[in-house]
gemmi code that builds the backbone of each chain (N, CA, C; Angstrom):
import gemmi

chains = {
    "A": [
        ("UNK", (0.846, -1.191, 0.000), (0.000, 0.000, 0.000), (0.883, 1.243, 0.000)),
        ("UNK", (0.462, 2.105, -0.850), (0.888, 3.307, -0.784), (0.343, 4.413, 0.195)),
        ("UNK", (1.293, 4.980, 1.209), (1.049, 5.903, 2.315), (1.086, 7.288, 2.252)),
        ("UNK", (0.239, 8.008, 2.308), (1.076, 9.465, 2.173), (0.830, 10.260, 3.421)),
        ("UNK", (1.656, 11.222, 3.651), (1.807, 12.073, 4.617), (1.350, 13.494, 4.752)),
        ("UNK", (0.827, 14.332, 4.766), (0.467, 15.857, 4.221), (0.357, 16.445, 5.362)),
        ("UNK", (1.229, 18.433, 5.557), (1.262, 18.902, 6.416), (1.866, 17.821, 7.891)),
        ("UNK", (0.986, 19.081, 9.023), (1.815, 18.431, 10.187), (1.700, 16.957, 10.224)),
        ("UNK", (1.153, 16.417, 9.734), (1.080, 14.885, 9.541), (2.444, 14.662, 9.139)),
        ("UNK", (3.321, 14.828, 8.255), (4.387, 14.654, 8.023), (5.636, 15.064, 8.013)),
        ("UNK", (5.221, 16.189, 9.132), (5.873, 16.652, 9.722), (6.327, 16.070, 11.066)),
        ("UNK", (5.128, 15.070, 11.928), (5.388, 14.390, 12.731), (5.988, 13.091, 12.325)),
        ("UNK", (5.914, 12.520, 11.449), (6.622, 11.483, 10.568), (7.797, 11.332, 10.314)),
        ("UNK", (7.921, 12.234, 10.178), (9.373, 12.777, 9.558), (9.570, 12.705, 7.983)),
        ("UNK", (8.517, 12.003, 7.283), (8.493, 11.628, 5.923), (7.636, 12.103, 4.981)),
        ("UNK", (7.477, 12.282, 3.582), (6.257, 12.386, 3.273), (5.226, 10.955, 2.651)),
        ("UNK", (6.006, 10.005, 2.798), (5.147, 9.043, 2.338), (6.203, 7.722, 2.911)),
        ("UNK", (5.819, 6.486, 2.818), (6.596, 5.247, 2.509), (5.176, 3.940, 1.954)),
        ("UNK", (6.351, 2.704, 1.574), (5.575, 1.765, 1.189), (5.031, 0.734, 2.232)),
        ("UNK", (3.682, 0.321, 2.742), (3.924, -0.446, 3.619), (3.073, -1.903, 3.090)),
        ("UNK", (3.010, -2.905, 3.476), (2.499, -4.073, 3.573), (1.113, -4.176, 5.059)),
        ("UNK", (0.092, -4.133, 4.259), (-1.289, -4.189, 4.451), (-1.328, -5.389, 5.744)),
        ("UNK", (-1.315, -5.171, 7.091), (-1.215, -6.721, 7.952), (-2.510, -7.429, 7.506)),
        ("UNK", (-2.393, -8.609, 7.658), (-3.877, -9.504, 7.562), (-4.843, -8.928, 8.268)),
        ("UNK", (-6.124, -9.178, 7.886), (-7.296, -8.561, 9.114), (-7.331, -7.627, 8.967)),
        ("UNK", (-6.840, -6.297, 8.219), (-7.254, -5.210, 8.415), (-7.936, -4.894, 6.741)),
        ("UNK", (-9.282, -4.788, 6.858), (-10.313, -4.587, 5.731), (-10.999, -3.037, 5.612)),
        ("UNK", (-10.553, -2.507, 6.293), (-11.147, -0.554, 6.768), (-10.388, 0.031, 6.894)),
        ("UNK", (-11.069, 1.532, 6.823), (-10.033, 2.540, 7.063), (-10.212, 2.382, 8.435)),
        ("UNK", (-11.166, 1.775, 9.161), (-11.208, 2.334, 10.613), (-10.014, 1.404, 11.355)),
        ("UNK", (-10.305, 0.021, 10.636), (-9.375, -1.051, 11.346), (-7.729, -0.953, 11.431)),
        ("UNK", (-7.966, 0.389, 9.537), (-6.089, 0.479, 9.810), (-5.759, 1.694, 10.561)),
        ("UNK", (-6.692, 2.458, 10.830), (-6.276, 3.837, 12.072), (-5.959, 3.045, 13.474)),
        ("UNK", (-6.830, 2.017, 13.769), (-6.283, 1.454, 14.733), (-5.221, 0.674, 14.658)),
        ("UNK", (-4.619, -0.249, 13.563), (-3.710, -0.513, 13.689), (-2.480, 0.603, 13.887)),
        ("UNK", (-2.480, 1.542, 12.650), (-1.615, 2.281, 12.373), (-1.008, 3.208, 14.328)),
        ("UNK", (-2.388, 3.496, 14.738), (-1.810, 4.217, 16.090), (-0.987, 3.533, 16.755)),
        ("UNK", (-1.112, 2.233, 16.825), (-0.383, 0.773, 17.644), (0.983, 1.129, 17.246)),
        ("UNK", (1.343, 1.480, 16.093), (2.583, 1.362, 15.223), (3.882, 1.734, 15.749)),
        ("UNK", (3.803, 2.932, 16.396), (4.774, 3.842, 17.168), (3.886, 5.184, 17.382)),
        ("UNK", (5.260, 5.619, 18.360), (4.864, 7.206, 18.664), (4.865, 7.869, 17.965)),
        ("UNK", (5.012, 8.090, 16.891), (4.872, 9.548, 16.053), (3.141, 9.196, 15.733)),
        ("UNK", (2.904, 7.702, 14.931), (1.693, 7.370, 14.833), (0.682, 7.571, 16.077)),
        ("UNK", (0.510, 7.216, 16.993), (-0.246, 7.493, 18.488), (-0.009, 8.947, 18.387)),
        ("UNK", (1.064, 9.641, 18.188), (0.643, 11.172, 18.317), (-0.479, 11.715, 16.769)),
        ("UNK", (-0.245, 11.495, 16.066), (-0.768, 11.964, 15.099), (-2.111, 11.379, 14.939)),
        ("UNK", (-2.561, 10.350, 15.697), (-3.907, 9.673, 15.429), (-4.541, 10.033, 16.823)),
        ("UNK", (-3.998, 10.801, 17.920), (-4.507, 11.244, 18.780), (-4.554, 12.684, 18.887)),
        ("UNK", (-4.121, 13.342, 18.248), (-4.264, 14.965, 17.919), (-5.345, 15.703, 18.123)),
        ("UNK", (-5.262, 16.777, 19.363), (-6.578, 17.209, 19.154), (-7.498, 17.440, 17.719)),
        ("UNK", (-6.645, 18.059, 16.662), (-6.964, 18.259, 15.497), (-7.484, 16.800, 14.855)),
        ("UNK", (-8.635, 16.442, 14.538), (-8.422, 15.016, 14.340), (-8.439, 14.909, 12.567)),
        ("UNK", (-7.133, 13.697, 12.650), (-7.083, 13.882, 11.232), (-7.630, 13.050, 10.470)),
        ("UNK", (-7.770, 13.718, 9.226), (-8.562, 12.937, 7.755), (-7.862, 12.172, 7.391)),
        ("UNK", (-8.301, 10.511, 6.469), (-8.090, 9.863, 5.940), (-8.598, 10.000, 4.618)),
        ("UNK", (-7.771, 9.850, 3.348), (-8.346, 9.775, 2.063), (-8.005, 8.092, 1.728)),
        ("UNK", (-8.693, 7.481, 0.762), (-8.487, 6.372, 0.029), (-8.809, 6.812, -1.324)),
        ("UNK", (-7.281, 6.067, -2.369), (-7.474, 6.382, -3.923), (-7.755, 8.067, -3.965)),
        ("UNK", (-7.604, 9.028, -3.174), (-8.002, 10.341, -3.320), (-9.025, 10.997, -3.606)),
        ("UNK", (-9.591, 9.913, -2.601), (-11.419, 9.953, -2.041), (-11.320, 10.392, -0.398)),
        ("UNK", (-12.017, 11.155, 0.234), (-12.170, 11.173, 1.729), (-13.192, 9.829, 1.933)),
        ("UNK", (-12.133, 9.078, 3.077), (-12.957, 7.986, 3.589), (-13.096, 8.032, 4.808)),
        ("UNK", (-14.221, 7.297, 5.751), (-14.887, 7.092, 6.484), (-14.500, 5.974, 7.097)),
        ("UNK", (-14.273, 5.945, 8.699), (-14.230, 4.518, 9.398), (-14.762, 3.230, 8.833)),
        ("UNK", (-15.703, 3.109, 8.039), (-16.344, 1.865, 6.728), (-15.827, 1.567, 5.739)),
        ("UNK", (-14.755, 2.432, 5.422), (-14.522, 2.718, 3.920), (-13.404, 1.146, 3.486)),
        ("UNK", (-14.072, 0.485, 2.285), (-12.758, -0.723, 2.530), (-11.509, -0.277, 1.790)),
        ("UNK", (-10.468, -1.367, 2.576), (-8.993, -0.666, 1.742), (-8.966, -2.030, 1.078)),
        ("UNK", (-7.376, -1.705, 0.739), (-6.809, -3.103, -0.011), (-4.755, -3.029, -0.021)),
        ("UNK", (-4.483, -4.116, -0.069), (-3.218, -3.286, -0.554), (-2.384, -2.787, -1.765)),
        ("UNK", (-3.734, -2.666, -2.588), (-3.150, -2.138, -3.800), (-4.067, -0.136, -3.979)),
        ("UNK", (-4.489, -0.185, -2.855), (-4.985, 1.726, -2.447), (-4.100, 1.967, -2.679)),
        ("UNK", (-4.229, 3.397, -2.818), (-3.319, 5.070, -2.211), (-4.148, 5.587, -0.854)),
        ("UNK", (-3.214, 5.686, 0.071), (-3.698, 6.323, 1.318), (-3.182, 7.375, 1.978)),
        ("UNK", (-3.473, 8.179, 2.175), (-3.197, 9.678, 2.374), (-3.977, 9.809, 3.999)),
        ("UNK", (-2.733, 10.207, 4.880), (-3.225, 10.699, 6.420), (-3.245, 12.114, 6.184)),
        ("UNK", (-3.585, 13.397, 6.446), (-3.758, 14.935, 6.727), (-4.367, 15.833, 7.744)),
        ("UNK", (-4.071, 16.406, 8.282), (-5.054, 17.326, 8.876), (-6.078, 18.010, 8.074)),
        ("UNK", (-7.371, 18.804, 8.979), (-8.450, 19.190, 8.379), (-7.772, 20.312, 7.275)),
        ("UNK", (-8.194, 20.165, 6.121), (-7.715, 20.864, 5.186), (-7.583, 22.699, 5.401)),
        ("UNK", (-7.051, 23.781, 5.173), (-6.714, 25.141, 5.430), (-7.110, 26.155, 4.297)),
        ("UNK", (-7.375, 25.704, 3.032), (-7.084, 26.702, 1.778), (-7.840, 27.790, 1.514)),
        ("UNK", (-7.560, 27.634, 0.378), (-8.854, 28.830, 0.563), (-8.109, 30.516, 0.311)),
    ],
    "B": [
        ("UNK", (-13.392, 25.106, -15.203), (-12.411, 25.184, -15.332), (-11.408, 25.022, -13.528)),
        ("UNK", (-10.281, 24.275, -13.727), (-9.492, 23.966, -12.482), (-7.922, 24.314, -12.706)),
        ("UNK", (-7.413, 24.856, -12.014), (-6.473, 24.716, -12.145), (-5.447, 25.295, -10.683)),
        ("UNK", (-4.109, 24.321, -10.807), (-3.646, 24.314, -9.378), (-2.114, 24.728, -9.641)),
        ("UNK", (-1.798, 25.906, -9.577), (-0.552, 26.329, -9.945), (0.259, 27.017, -9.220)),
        ("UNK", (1.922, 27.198, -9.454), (2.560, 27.733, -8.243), (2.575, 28.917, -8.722)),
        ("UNK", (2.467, 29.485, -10.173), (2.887, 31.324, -10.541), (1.026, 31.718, -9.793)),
        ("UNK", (1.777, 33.314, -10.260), (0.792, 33.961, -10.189), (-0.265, 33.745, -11.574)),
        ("UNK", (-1.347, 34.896, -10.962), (-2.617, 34.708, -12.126), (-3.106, 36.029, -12.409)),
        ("UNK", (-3.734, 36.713, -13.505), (-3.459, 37.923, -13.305), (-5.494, 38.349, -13.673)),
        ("UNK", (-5.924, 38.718, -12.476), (-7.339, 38.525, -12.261), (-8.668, 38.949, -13.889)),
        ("UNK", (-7.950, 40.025, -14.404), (-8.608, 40.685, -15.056), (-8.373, 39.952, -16.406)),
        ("UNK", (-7.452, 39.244, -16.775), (-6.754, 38.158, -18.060), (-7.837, 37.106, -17.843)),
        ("UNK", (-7.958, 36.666, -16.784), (-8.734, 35.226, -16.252), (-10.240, 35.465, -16.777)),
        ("UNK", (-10.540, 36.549, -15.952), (-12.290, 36.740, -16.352), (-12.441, 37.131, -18.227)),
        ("UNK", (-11.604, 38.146, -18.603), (-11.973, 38.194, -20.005), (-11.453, 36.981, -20.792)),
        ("UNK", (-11.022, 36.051, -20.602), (-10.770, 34.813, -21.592), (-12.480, 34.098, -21.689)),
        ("UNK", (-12.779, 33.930, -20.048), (-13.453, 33.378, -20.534), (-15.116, 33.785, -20.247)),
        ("UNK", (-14.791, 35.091, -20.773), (-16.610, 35.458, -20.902), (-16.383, 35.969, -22.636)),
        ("UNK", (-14.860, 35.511, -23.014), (-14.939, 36.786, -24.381), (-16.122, 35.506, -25.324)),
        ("UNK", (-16.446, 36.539, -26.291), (-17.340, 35.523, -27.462), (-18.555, 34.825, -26.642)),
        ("UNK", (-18.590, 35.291, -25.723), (-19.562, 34.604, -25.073), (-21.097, 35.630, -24.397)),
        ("UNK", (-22.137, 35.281, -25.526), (-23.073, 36.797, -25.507), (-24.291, 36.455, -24.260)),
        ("UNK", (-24.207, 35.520, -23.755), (-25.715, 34.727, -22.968), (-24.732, 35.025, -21.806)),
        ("UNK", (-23.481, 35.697, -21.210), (-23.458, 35.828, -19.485), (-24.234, 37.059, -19.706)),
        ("UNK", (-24.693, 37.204, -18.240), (-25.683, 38.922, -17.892), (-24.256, 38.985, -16.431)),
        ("UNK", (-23.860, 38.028, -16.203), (-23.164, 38.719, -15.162), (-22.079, 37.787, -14.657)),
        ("UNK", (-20.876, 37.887, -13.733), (-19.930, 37.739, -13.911), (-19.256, 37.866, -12.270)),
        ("UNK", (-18.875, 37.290, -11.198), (-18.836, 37.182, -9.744), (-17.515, 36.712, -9.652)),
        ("UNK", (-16.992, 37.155, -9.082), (-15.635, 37.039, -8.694), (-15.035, 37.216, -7.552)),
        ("UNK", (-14.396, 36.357, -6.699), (-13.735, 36.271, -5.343), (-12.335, 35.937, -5.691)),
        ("UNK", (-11.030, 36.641, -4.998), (-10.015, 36.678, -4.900), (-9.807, 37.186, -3.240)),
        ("UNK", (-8.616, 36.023, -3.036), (-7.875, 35.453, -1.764), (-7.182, 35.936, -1.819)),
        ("UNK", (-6.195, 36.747, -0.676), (-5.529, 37.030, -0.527), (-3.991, 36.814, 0.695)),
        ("UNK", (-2.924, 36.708, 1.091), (-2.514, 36.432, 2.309), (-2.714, 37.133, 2.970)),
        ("UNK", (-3.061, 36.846, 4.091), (-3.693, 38.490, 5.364), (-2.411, 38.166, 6.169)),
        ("UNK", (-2.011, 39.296, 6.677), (-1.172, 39.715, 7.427), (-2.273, 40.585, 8.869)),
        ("UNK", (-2.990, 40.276, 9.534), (-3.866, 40.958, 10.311), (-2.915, 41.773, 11.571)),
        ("UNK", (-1.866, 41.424, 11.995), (-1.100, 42.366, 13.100), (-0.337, 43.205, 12.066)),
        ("UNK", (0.079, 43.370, 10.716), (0.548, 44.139, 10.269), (1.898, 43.560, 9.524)),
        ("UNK", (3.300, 43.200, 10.730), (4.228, 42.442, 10.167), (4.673, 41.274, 11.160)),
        ("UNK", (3.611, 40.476, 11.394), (4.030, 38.977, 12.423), (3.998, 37.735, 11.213)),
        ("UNK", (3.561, 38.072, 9.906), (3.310, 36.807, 8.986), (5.053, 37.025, 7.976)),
        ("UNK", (5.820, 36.677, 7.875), (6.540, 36.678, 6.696), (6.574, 35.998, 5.229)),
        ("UNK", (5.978, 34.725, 5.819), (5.513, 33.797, 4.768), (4.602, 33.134, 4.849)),
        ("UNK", (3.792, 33.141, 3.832), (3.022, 31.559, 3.852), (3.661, 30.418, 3.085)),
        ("UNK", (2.956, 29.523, 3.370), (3.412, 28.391, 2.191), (2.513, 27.013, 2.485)),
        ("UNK", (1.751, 26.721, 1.115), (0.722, 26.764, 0.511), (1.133, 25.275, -0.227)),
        ("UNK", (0.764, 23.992, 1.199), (0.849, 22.614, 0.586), (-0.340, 22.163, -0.226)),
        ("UNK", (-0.309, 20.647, -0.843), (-1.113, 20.353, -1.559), (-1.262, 18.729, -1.338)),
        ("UNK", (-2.483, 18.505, -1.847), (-2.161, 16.916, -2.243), (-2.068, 16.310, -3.684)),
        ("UNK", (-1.330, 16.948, -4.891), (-1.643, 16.780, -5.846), (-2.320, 15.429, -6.632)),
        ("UNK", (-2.967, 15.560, -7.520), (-4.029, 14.738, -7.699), (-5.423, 14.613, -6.718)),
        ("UNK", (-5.430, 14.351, -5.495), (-6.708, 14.895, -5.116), (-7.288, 16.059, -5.071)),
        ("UNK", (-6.518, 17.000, -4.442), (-7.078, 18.336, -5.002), (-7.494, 18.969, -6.278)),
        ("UNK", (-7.288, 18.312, -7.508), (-7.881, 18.608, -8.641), (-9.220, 18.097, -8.741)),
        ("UNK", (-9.100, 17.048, -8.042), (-10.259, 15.968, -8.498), (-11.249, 16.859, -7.111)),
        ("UNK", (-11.001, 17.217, -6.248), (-11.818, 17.439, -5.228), (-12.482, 19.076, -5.775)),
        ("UNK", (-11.112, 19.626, -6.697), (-12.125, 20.860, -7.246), (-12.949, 20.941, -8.206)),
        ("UNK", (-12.351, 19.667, -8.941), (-13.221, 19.669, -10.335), (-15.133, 18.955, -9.576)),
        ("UNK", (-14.886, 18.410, -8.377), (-15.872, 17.590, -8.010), (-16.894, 18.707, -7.371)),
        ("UNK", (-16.707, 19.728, -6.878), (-17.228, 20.701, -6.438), (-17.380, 22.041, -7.481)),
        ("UNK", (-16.674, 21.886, -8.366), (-17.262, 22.756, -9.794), (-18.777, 22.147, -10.487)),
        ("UNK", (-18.390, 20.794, -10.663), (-19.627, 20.206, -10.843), (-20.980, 19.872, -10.195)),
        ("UNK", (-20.572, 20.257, -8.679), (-21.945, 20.471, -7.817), (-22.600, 21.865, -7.824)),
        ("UNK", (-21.524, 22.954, -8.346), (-22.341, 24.248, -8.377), (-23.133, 24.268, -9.994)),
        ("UNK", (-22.267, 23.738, -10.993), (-22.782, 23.525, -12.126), (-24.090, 22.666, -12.306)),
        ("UNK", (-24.591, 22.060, -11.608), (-25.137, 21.394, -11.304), (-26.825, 22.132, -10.046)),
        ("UNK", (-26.555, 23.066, -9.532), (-27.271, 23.844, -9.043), (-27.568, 25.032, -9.486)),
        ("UNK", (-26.715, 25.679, -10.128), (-26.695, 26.635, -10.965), (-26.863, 27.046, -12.224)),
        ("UNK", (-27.213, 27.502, -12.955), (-27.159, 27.721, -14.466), (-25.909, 28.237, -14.862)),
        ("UNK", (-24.709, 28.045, -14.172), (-23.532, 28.618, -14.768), (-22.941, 28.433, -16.511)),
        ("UNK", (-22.580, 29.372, -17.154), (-22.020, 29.704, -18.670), (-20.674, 29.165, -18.558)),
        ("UNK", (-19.819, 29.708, -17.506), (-18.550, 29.511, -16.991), (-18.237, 29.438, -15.478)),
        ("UNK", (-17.287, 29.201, -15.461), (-16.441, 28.755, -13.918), (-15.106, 28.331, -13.985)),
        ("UNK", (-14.394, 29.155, -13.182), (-13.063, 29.359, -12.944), (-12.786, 29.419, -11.439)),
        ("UNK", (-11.698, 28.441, -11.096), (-11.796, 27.948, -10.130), (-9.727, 27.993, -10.030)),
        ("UNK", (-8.241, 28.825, -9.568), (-7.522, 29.038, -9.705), (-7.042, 28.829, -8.073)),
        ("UNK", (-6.042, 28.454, -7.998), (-5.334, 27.820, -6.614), (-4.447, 27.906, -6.279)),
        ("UNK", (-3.177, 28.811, -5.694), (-2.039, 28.535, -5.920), (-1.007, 27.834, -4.334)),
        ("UNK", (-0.032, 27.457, -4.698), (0.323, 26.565, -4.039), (1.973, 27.201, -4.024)),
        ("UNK", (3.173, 26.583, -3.113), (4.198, 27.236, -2.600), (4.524, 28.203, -1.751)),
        ("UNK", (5.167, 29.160, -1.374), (5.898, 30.040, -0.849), (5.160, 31.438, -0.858)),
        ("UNK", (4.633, 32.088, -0.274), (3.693, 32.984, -0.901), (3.985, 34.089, 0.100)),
        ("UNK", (3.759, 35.709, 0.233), (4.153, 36.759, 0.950), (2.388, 37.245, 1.471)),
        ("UNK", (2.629, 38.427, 2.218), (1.747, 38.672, 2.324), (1.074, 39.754, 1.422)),
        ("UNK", (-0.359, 39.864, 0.941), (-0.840, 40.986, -0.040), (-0.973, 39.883, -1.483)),
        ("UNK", (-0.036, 38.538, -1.270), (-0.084, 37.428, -2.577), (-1.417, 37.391, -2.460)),
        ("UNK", (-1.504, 37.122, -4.670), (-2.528, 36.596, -4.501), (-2.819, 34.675, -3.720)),
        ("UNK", (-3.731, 34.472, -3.567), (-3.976, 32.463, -3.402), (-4.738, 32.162, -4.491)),
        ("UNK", (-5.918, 32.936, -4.225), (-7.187, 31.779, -4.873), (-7.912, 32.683, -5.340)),
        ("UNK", (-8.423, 32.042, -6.895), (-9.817, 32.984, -7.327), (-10.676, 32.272, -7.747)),
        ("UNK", (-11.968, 32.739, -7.268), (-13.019, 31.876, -8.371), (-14.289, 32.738, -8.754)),
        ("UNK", (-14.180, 32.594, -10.115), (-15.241, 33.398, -10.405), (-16.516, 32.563, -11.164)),
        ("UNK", (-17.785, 33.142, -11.618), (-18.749, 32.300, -11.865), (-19.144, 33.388, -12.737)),
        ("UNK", (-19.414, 32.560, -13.843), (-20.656, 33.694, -15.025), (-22.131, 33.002, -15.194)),
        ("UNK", (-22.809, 33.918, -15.451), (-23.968, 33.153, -15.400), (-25.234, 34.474, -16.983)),
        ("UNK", (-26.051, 34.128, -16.760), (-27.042, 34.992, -17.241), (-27.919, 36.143, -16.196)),
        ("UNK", (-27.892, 35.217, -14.871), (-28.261, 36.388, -13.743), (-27.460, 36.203, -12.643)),
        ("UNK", (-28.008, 37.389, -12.509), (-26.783, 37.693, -10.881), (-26.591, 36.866, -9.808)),
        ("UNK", (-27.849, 36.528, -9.456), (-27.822, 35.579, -8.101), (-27.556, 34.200, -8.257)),
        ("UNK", (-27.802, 33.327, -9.532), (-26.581, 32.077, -9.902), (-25.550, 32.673, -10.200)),
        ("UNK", (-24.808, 33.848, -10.450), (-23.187, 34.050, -9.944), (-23.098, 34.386, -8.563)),
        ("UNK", (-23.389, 35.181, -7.780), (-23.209, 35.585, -6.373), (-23.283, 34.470, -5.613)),
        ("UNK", (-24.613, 33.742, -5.687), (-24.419, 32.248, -4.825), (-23.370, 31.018, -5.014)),
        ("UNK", (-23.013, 31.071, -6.593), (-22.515, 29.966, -6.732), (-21.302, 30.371, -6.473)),
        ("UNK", (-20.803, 31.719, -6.586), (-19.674, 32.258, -6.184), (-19.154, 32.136, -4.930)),
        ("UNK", (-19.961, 32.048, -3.612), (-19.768, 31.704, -2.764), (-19.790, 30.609, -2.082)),
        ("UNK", (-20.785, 29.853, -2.439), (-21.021, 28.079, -2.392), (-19.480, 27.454, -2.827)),
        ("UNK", (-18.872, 27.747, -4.039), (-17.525, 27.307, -4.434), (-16.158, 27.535, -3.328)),
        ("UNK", (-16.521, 28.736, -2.824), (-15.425, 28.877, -1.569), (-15.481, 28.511, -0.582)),
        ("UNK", (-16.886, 28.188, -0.544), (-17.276, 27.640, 1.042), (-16.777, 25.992, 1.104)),
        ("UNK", (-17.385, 25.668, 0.045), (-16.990, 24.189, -0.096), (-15.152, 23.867, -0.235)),
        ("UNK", (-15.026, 24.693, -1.547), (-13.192, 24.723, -0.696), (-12.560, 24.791, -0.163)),
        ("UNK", (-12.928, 25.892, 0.591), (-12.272, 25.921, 2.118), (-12.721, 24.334, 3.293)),
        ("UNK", (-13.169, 23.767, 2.654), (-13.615, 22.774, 3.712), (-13.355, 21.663, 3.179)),
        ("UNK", (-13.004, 21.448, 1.660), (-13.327, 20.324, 1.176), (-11.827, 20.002, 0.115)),
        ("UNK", (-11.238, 21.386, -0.158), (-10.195, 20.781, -1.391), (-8.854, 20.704, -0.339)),
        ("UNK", (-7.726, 19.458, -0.739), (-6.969, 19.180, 0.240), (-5.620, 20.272, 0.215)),
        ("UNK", (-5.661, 21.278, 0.602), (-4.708, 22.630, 0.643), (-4.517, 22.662, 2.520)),
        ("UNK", (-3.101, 22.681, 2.699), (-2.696, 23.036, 4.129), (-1.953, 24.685, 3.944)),
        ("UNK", (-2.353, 25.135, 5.231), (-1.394, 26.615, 5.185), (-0.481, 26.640, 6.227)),
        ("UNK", (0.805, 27.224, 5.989), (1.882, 27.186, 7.381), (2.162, 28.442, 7.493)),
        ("UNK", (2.357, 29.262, 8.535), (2.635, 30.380, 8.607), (4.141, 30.620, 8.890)),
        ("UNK", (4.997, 31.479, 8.400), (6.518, 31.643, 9.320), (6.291, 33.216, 9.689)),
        ("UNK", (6.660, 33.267, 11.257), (6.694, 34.474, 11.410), (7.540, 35.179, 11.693)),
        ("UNK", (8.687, 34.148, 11.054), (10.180, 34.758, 11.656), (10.784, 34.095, 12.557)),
        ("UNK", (9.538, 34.118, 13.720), (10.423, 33.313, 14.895), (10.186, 31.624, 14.843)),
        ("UNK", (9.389, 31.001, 13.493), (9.562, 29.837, 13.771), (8.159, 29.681, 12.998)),
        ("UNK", (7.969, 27.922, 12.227), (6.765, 28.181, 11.419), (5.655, 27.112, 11.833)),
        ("UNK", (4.452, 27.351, 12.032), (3.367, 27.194, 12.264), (2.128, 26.474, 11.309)),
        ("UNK", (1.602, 25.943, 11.698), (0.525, 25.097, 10.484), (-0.553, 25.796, 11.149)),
        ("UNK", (-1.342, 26.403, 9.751), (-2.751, 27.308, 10.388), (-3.878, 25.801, 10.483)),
        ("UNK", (-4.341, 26.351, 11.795), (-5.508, 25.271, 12.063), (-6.810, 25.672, 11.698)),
        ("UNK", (-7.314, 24.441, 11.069), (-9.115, 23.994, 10.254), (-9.875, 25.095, 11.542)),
        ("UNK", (-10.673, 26.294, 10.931), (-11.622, 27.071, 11.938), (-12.839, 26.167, 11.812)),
        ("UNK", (-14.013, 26.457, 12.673), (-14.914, 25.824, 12.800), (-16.029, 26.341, 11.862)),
        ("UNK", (-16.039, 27.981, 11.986), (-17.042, 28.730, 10.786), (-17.044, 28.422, 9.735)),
        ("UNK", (-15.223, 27.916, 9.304), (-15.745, 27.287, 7.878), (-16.909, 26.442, 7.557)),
        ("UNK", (-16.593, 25.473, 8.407), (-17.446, 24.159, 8.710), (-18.908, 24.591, 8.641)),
        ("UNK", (-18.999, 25.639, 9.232), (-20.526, 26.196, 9.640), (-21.298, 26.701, 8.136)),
        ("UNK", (-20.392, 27.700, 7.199), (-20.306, 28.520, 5.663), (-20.682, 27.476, 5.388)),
        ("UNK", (-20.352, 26.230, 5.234), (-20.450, 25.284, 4.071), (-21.365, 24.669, 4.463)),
        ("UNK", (-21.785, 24.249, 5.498), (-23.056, 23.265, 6.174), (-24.095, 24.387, 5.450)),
        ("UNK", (-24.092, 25.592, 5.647), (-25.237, 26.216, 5.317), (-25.945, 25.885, 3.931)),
        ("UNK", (-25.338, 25.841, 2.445), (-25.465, 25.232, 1.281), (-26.085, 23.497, 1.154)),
        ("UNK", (-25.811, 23.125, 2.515), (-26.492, 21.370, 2.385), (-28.071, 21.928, 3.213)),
        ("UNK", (-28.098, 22.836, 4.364), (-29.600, 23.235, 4.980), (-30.608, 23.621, 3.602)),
        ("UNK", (-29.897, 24.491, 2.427), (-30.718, 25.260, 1.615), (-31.405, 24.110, 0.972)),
        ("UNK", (-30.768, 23.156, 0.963), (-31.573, 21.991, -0.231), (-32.485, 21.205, 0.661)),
        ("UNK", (-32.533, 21.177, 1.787), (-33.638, 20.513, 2.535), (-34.697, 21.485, 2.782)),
    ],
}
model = gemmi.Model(1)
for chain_id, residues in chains.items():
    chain = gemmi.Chain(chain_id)
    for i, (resn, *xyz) in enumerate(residues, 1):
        res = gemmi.Residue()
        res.name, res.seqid = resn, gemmi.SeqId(i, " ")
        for name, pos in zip(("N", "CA", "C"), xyz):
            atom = gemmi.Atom()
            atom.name, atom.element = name, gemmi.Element(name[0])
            atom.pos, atom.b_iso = gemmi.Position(*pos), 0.0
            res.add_atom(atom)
        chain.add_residue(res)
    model.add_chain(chain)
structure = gemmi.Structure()
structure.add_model(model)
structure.setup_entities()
C-alpha cells in the first residue's frame, strides 16, 4: 500500500510518504487507524491529535467503513486550510 | 475550469478569456484570496501545501456540484500553491452566469466548499519559527449552510 503524509502529519513522521504491507485482518479505514496508532509514537501522536485527522483512500475522503486493499493510495492529513 | 498552480494569475486576463465571445453571461462574480497579514508584520511567509491529484479531483468535483445547481455559462476555479508573501494573490473563483444571483451564490457556495473540502494546508513563518494554520470551525458552519438550503 501506498502511504502518504500531508502537512503536520508529516511533519510528525518525519516523511512524506513510505511503502507499507497491508497486515492480515485489516479490511477498513477504521481497522487500519487502529492498527496504524499501535505502530509507534509519532503514529499514536498523530492519530490522537486534538486536530483530528482525515483519511483519504485512492483520493477519495474515507470514512471509518470505507474498505482498503493493498493495492490503495492512502493519504493521512489534517483538516484541510485553503482557501 | 481547475487549475492548481505555483505562478501567479493575473485577475482581469482570467475573467476576459473566458466570458470573451460569449453573448448569454448577464453577469460575472468574482472572489479573490488574498494572504492576510492581520497584526501588520508577524506573517513573513506563507506556504501553501497540496495533495496533488486529489485536489484537482476534489475541485473539479465541487465545480460540478455548483454547475449542477446553478445555471452557470462559466467557472473558474484558480489555486495557488508554494511560498507565498503577504498581499499574494492564493485563490480565485469566479462564476458567469445569465443572472446575478446564480453568480453571487454559486460564487460563494464554491469557496465555502473549498475551504472545507479541497486538500490545501497553510503554514505560517513568522520569523520566529513556522506554524501550520488550524481547520476554523465557521468554515465548517459557511459550508453546512449550502447542504440546509436543499432541505
Amino acid at each position: 500500500m501506498k502511504l502518504f503524509y500531508f502537512a503536520w502529519v508529516r511533519d510528525k513522521m518525519g516523511r512524506d510518504g513510505e511503502q507499507i504491507q497491508l497486515p492480515e485482518g485489516i479490511h477498513t479505514a477504521g481497522e487500519f487507524i487502529e492498527w496504524f496508532k499501535d505502530r509507534g509514537t509519532a503514529e499514536a501522536e498523530v492519530i490522537g491529535a486534538s486536530e483530528m485527522v482525515k483519511m483519504a483512500v485512492n483520493q477519495e475522503y474515507a470514512g471509518p467503513s470505507h474498505p482498503i486493499s493493498d493495492d490503495d493510495e492512502v493519504a493521512l492529513f489534517p483538516p484541510v486550510t485553503g482557501g | 475550469m481547475i487549475r492548481v498552480q505555483r505562478e501567479d494569475f493575473d485577475v482581469g486576463q482570467e475573467i476576459n478569456r473566458f466570458s470573451n465571445d460569449k453573448h448569454d453571461i448577464g453577469a460575472v462574480c468574482t472572489f479573490l484570496g488574498l494572504v492576510r497579514d492581520l497584526a501588520g508584520d508577524s506573517i513573513k511567509t506563507m506556504t501553501l501545501d497540496y495533495y496533488p491529484g486529489m485536489t484537482e479531483k476534489e475541485l473539479s468535483k465541487i465545480e460540478a456540484e455548483a454547475r449542477a445547481r446553478w445555471p452557470l455559462t462559466d467557472c473558474v476555479i484558480i489555486h495557488r500553491y508554494g511560498i507565498l508573501e503577504p498581499g499574494d494573490r492564493i485563490v480565485m473563483v469566479a462564476t458567469a452566469s445569465p443572472h446575478r444571483q446564480a453568480a453571487f451564490q454559486s460564487c460563494e457556495f464554491l469557496m465555502d466548499y473549498l475551504k472545507t473540502r479541497a486538500p490545501f494546508w497553510k503554514k505560517e513563518d513568522t520569523g520566529d519559527g513556522e506554524q501550520w494554520v488550524e481547520a476554523r470551525a465557521s468554515d465548517d458552519v459557511a459550508a453546512d449552510r449550502w447542504t440546509e438550503n436543499i432541505e
